[in-house]
C-alpha positions as CSV (number, residue, x, y, z in Angstrom):
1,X,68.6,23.7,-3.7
2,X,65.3,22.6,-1.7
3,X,62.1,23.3,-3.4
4,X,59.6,24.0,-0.6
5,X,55.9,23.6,-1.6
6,X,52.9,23.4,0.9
7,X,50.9,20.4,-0.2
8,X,47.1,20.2,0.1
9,X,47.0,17.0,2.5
10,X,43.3,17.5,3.2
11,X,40.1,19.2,2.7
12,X,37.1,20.0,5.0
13,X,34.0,21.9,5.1
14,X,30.7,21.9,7.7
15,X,27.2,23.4,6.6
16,X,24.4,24.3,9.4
17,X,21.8,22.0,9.3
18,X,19.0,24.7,8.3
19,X,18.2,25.6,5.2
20,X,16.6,28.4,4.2
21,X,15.3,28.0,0.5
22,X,14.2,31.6,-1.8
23,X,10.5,31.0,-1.1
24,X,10.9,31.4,2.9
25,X,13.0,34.4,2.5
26,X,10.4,35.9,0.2
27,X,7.8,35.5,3.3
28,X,9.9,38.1,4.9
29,X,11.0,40.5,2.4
30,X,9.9,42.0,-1.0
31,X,11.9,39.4,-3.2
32,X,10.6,36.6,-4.7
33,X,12.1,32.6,-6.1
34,X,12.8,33.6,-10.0
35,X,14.1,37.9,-8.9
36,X,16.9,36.0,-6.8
37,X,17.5,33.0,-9.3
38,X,17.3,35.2,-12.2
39,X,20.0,38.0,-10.4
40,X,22.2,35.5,-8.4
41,X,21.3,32.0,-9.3
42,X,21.2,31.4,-5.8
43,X,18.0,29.0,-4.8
44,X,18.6,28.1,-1.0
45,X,21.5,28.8,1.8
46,X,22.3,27.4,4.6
47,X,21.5,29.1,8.2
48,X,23.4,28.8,11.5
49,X,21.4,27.7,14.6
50,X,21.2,29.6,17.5
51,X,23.7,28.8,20.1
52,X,26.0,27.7,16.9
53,X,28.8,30.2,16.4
54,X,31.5,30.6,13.7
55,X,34.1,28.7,15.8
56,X,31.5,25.7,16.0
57,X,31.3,25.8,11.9
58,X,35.7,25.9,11.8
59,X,35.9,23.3,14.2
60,X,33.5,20.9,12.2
61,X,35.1,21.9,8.7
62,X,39.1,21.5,10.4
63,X,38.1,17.7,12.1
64,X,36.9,16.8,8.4
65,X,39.7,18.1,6.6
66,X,42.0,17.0,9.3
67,X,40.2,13.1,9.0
68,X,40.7,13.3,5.1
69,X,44.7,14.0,6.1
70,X,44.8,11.2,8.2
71,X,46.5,13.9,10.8
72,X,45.0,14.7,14.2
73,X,44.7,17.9,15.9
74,X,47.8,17.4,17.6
75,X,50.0,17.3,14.2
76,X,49.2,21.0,13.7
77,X,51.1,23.8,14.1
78,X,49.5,26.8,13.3
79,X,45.6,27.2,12.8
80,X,44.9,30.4,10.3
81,X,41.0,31.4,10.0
82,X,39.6,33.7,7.8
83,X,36.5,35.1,9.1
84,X,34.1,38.5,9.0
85,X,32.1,36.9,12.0
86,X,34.1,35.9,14.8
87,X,32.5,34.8,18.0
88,X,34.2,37.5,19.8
89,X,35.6,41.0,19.0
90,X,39.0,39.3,21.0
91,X,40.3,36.6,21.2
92,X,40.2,35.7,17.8
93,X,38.5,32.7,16.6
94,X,41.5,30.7,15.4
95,X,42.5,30.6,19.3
96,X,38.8,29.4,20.3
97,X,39.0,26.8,17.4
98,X,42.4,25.9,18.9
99,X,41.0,25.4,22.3
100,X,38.4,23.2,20.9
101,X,40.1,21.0,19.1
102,X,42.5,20.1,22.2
103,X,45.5,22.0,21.3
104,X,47.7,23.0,23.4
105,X,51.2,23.8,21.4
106,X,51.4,26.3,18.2
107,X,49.5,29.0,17.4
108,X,46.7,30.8,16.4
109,X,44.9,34.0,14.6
110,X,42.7,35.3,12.2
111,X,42.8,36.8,9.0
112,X,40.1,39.6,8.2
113,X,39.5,40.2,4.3
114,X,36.3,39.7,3.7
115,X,35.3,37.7,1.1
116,X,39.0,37.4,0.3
117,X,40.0,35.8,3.3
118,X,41.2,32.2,2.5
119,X,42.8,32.8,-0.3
120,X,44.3,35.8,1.6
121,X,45.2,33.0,4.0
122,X,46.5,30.4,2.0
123,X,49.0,33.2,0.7
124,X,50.0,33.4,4.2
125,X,50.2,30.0,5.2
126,X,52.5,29.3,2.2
127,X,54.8,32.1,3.7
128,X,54.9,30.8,6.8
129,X,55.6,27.1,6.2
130,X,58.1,28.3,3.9
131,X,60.1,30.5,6.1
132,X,59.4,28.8,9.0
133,X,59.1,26.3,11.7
134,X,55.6,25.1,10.5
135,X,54.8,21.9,9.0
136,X,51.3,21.4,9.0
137,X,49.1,24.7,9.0
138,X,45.2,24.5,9.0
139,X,43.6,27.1,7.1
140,X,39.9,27.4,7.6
141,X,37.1,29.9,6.0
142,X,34.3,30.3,8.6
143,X,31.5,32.5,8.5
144,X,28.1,33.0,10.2
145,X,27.1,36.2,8.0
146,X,23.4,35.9,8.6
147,X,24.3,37.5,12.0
148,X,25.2,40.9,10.4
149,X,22.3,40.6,7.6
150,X,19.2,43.4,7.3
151,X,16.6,40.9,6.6
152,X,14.3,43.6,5.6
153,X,17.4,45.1,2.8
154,X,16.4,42.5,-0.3
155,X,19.8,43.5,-2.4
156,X,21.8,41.8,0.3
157,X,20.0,39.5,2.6
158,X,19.3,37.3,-0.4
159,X,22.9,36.7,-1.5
160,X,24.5,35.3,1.7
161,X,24.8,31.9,3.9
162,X,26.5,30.8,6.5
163,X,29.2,27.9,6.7
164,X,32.8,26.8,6.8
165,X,35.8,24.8,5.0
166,X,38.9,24.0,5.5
167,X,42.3,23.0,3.9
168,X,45.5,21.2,5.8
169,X,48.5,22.5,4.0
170,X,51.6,20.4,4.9
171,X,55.3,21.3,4.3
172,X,57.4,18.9,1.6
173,X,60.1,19.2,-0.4
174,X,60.7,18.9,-3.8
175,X,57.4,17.5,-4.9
176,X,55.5,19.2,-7.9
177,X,52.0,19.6,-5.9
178,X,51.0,22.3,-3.8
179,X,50.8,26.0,-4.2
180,X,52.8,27.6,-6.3
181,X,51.3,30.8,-6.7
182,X,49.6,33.7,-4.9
183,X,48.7,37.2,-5.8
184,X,46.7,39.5,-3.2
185,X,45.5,43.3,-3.5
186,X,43.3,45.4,-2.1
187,X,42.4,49.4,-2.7
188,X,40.6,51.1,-0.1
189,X,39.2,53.9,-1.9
190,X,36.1,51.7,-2.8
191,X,35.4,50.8,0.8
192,X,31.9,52.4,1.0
193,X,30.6,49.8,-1.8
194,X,30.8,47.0,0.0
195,X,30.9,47.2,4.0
196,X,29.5,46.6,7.5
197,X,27.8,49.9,8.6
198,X,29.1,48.8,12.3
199,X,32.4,48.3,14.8
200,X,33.2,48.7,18.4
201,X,35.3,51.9,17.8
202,X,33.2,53.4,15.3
203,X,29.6,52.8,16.6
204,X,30.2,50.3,19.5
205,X,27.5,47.9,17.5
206,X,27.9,45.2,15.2
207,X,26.0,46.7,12.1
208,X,24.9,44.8,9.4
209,X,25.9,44.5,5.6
210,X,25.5,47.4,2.9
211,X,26.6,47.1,-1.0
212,X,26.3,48.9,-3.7
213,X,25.7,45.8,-6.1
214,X,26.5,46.9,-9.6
215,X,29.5,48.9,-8.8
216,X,31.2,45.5,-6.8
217,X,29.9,43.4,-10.0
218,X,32.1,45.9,-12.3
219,X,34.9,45.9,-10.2
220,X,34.6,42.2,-9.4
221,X,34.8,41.0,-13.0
222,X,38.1,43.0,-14.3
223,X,39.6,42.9,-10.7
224,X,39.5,38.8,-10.3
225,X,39.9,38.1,-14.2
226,X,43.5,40.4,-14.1
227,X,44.4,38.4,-11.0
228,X,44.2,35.3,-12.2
229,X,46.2,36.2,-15.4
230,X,48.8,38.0,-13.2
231,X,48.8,35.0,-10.9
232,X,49.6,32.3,-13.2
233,X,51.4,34.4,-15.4
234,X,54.2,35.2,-12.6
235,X,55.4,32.0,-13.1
236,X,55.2,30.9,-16.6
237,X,52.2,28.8,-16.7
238,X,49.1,29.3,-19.1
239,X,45.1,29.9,-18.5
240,X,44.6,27.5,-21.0
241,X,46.5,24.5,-18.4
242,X,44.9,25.3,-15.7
243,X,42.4,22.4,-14.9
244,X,39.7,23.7,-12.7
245,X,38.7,27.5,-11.3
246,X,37.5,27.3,-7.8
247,X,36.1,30.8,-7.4
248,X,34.8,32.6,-4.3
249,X,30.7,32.0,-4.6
250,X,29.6,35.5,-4.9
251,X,26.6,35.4,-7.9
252,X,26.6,33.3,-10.7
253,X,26.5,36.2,-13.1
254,X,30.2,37.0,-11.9
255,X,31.4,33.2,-12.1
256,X,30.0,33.4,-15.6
257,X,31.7,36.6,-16.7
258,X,35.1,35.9,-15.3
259,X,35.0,32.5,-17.0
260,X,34.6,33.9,-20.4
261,X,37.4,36.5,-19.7
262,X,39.8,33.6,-18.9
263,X,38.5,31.6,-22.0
264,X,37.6,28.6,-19.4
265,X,35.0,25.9,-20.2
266,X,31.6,26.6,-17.9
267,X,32.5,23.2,-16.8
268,X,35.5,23.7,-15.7
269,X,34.1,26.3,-12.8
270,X,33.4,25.3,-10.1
271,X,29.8,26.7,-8.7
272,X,28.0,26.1,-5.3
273,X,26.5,29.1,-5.3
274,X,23.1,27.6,-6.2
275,X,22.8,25.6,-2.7
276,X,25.4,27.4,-0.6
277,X,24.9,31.3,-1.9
278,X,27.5,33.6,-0.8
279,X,29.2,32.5,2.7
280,X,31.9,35.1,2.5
281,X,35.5,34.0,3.6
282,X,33.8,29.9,3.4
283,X,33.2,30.1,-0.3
284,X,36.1,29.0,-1.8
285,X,36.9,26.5,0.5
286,X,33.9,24.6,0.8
287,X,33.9,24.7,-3.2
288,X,36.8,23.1,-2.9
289,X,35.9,19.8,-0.5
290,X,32.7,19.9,-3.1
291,X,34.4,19.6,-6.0
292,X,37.4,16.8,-4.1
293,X,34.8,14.9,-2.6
294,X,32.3,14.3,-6.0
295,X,35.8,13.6,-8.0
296,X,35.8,16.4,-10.4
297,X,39.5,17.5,-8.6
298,X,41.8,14.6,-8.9
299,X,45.5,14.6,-7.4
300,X,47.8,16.2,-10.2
301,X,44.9,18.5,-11.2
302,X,45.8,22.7,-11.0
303,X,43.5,24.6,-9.3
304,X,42.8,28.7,-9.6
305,X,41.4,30.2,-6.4
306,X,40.1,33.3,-6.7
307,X,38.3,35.9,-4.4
308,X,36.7,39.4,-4.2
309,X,35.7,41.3,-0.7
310,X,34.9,44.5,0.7
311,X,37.6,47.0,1.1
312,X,37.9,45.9,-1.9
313,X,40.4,43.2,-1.2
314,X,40.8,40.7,-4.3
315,X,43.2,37.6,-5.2
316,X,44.3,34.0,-6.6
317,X,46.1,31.2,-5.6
318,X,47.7,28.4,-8.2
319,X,48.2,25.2,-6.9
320,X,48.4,21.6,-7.8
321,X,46.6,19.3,-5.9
C-alpha cells in the first residue's frame, strides 16, 4: 500500500520594511516600552506601507519559499492562503496572489480562521494532495492586521504586526517526512472574546479588532496544550520526541505556559514574537522560515505547529521536516 505524505519542499516568509518599535507606539497611545514587554514580550513589529497590501506580503513570502524549493510558479497547483485581511472582500487573495505570480492553471482560495489559519490550512492541503490531483500546493499566512487596528485601544494595538510566510508542500510517496498529523477545532460560543467589530453584511464597514485578553489567555493555554497532546497522540508518537514547537506568536506569556504544560525545553520553542509580535494567520509560518533559515530546524527534525484565533478556532499539525 502507498504511503502518501506531503513533504515540506520549501519555506518562505516577507516582513514590511517598517518597523514600528514600543516607544513610537507609546507616542500615540497610553502604553509605554516595559507595560508591553512586561505583558507580551513584544518590543517592535513590523508595519505594512501604504499602497502594500496583503497579496503583496503572500506573493514575496510564496517566491522565497518557492526559490528555497527550487520550483517555480508554474510547478504549482493549488495556492491556499490563510488570511483575516484580504485585499478585497472578493475575489479572494489566493486568486490575486495567483495572478501575480503568472499563473495561469490550478487553483486558488482562501482560508479564514483567524489566527488559526495556516495550520487550518496545512490540514487542508494535506487532504487535498492526498485525495487528489495536486502535487505541489503553496500554503501561505498573510496578513496586514494594522489595517483593522484602534490605535487609540492599548490592549490590542500593541500586540499585532503585519507580514507573511509561506510553506511549499509537495506530494511523495513512501518517505518518512512530511505531515503526519493534524487536529483542528473551533467553538463558537466564545466568539465575542476575540473579534472584528465590522463586516459588509453586518455593518457594511471593516471594523477594527476587540479582545477580551485574559479570557483568550485562559482559553488559549488548555485549548492549544490539549491539542498538541491529542495531535501527536492520534498517532502513537510522544511529546517528549518531538523536536521543536513552532507556535502561533500570540504573547510570550502563552508560549511560556503551553511549554511547561507539554514538559518542553524553553529552547526548544520557537519565539519571534519579540520582533515580529502577533501577525495573526503569518505567525506560524514565518516562525517557521526563522527557525529553517538560522539552522535550529534541520531535515529529519519533528515539528509541532500550533495555533489559537478568534471564533475561537484552535489546532496542531505534526510533521517531519
Amino acid at each position: 500500500m502507498t504511503n502518501i505524505r506531503s513533504v515540506v519542499r520549501g519555506v518562505g516568509s516577507y516582513l514590511p520594511a517598517r518597523i514600528m518599535k514600543n516607544d513610537e507606539l507609546a507616542s500615540i497611545v497610553d502604553t509605554s516600552d516595559a507595560w508591553i514587554r512586561e505583558r507580551s514580550g513584544i518590543e517592535q513589529r513590523h508595519i505594512a506601507a501604504d499602497g502594500e497590501f496583503t497579496s503583496d506580503l503572500g506573493v514575496a513570502a510564496a517566491k522565497n519559499a518557492l526559490g528555497h524549493a527550487g520550483l517555480t510558479s508554474h510547478d504549482i497547483d493549488l495556492i491556499i492562503v490563510a488570511t483575516t485581511t484580504p485585499d478585497l472582500t472578493f475575489p479572494s487573495t489566493a486568486t490575486i496572489i495567483q495572478e501575480k505570480l503568472g499563473l495561469r492553471g490550478g487553483a486558488a482560495f482562501d482560508i479564514q480562521a483567524v489566527c488559526s489559519g495556516f495550520v487550518y490550512a496545512v490540514h487542508v492541503a494535506d487532504a487535498m494532495i492526498k485525495a487528489g490531483p495536486y502535487r505541489n500546493v503553496v500554503v501561505i499566512g498573510a496578513e496586514t492586521f494594522s489595517r483593522i487596528l484602534d490605535w487609540e485601544d492599548r490592549t490590542t494595538c500593541v500586540l499585532f504586526g503585519d507580514g507573511a510566510g509561506a510553506m511549499v508542500l509537495g506530494r511523495e510517496d513512501n518517505t518518512e517526512q512530511g505531515v503526519i498529523n493534524s487536529f483542528i477545532r473551533s467553538d463558537g460560543q466564545h466568539c465575542d472574546l476575540l473579534y472584528v467589530d465590522g463586516g459588509p453584511s453586518r455593518t457594511q464597514t471593516v471594523g477594527h479588532v476587540r479582545m477580551e485578553g485574559k479570557q483568550v489567555f485562559r482559553h488559549a493555554v488548555k485549548d492549544i496544550a490539549l491539542a498538541m497532546k491529542t495531535c501527536v497522540g492520534q498517532v502513537g508518537i510522544d511529546i517528549k520526541d518531538v523536536n521543536w514547537m513552532v507556535p502561533h506568536q500570540a504573547n510570550q506569556r502563552i508560549l511560556d505556559g503551553v511549554g511547561r504544560q507539554l514538559g518542553l525545553k524553553p529552547e526548544q520553542v520557537i519565539s519571534t514574537v519579540a520582533k515580529h509580535a502577533n501577525t495573526s494567520a503569518a505567525s506560524v509560518p514565518l516562525a517557521f522560515d526563522t527557525a529553517v533559515r538560522d539552522g535550529r530546524i534541520k531535515r529529519g527534525d519533528l515539528a509541532l505547529l500550533e495555533a489559537f484565533g478568534g471564533g475561537f478556532t484552535w489546532g496542531a499539525s505534526l510533521l517531519r521536516y
